[in-house]
N, C-alpha and C positions, 0 to 999 in steps of 0.2 A: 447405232441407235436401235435396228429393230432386237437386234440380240438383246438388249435392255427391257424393254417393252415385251417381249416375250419370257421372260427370267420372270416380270412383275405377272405376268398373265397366268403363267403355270405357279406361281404361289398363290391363287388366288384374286387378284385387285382387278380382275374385269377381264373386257374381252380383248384383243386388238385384230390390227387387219398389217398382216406381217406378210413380206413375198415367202411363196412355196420353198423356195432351196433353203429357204432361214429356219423355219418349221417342222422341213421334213422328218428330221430324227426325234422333233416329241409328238408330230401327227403317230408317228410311226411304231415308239415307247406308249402311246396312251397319257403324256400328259400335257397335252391340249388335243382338245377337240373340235371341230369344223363346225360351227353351227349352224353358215348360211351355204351350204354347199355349191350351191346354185351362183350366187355373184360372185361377178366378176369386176375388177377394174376397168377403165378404160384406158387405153396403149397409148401413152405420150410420146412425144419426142424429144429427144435431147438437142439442145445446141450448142457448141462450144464455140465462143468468141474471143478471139486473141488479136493481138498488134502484129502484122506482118513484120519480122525479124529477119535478118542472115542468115541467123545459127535459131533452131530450133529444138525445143527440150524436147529429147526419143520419149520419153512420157507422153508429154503432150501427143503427138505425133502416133503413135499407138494406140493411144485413147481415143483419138478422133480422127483414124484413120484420113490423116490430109495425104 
């Protein structure tokens, strides 16, 4: 989704607020520009919730370091 939102942003259609590693190569080409430099998000947390299982999907299990 942000790759989408950021295609619309560098043709023109407004601003967005996309993470740094999605960005960094048209911050970097000149087509998009930082306009509020200064803000920042604030750092959430993720939580993954599952059904205790047997057998556990190595996905899972990687992604949520259990």
């Amino acid at each position: 989704m942000s790759e989408a939102v950021m295609a619309l942003s560098t043709k023109g259609f407004g601003i967005c607020l996309i993470p740094d590693f999605v960005a960094a190569s048209a911050l970097q080409n000149g087509s998009l520009v930082r306009v509020l430099p200064r803000y920042r998000l604030h750092k959430r947390d993720v939580f993954a919730v599952h059904s205790p299982r047997r057998y556990t999907d190595p996905k899972l299990k990687r992604g949520s370091n259990i």
